[in-house]
N, C-alpha and C positions, 0 to 999 in steps of 0.2 A: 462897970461892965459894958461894954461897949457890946454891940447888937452888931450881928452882920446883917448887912442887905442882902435881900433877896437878889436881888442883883448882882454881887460877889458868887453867891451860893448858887444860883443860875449859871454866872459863867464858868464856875469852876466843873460843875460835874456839865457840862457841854464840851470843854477841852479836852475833858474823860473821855468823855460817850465819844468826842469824834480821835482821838486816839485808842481807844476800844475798837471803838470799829472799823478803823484799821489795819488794826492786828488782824483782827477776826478776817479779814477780807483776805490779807496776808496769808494767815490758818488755810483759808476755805482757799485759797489758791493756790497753795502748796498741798493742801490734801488732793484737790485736782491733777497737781502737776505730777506729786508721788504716784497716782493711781494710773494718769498716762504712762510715768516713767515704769510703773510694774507691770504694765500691761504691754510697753514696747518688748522688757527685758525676757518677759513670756515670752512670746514672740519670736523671740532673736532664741530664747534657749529653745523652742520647738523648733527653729528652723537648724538649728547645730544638732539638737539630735537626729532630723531625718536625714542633715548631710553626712555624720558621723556612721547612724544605720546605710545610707547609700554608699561609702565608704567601704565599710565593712563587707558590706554586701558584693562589692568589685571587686577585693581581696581575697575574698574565701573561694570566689569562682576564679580568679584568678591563679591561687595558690592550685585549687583542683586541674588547672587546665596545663600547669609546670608539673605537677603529677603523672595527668595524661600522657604527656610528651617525655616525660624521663622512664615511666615504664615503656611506651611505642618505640624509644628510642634503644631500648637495653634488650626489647624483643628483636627488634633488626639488627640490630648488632650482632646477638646470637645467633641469629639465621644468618646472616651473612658470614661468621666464622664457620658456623655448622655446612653452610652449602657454598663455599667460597670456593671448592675445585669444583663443584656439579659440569658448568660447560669445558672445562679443562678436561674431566674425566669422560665425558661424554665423545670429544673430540677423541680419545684411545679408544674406547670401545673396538672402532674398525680395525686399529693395527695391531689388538690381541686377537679379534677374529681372524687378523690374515695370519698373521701368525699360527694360529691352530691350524688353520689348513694348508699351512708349509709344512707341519709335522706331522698332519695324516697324508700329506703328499708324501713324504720324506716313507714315512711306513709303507704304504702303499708298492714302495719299491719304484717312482716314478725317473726318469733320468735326472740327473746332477744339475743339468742345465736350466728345467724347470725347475729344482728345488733352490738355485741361485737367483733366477728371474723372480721366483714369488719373495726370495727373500731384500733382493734389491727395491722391488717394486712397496714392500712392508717399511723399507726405509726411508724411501722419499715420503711416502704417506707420513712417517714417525715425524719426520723433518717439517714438512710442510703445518705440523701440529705444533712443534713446537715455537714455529717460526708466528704462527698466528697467532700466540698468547703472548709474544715479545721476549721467548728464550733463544740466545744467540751462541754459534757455537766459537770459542776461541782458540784459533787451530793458529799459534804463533812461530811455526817452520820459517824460520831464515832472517825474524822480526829479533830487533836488539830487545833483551829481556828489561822486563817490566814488574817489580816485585809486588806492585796491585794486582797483577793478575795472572801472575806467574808464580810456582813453585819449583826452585831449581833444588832437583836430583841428584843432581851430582855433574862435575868441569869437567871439562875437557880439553887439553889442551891443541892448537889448530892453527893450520898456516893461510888456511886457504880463507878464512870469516877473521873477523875484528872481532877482539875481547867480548863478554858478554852481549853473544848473540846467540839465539836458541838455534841450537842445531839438529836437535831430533825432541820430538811429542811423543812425550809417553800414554799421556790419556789426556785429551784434549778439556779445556774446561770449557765455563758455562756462563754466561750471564743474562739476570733477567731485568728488561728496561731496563738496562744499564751500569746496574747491581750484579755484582759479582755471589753468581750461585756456589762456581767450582773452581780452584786455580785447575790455570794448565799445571800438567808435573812435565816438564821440561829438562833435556840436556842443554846446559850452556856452554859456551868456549870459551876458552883464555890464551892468554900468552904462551906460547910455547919456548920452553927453554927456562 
């Protein structure tokens, strides 16, 4: 049997002990490095929930304030349909008032001449209303006809005008900004023969 030296048995658990302690160092440096790494991951996951909660918190008020503005906008809108003649209507007011007092003039027994003058005078006021809200009157006497904004009544036939040109207004039409409210109702001309 052969003896080992002390010597052998020395160096062998010394290559141990310092590869042991290696590891160990290893261990104890990864247990450090884990415990940074889960306390950076902390960290990053508090800082994603307060931006998530900040988030959140931008949208809700956010979502409130497209709220805001879709009911303020659905209120103005109804008031604006609701009171969309109020200055239009406001503007007649005076030419039903003159009006009344052309027909307590008219009762009254007052001469012909003043119940013409007030009713003349009721018309340019009617006219100058409609002219300020941008309704235009289309009075097309002698104008070649135009089936945008004409309605022909019925031909004519005529020596003295070229085919399709109005030659008498029946009831005059109307346009508003440029928007046809009314046709004319118009007599046109044609060829004769």
């Amino acid at each position: 049997m052969s003896q080992k030296t002390p010597q052998n048995d020395n160096h062998a658990p010394s290559e141990l002990d310092d590869g042991a302690l290696e590891e160990v160092k290893t261990e104890q440096e990864a247990d450090v490095d884990g415990k940074d790494a889960m306390d950076v991951l902390k960290r990053d996951l508090q800082e994603m929930e307060e931006k998530a909660k900040d988030h959140w918190d931008q949208f809700v008020r956010a979502q409130a304030e497209l709220d805001n503005l879709r009911k303020r906008t659905e209120r103005d809108l109804a008031n604006a349909h609701k009171y969309a003649l109020e200055k239009f209507a406001n503007e007649l007011l005076p030419v039903k008032d003159s009006l009344e007092m052309g027909l307590n003039a008219a009762e009254g027994g007052e001469g012909e001449a003043n119940i013409r003058e007030g009713v003349e005078l009721t018309l340019r006021m009617f006219n100058k209303v409609l002219t300020k809200f941008g309704i235009e009157e289309v009075d097309p006497a002698g104008e070649r006809f135009d089936p945008e904004r004409h309605q022909a009544m019925t031909m004519q036939p005529s020596d003295e005008h070229p085919p399709n040109t109005v030659l008498e207004v029946m009831q005059k039409g109307y346009v508003l900004n440029d928007r046809l409210l009314r046709p004319a109702m118009v007599v046109v001309s044609k060829a004769s023969g």
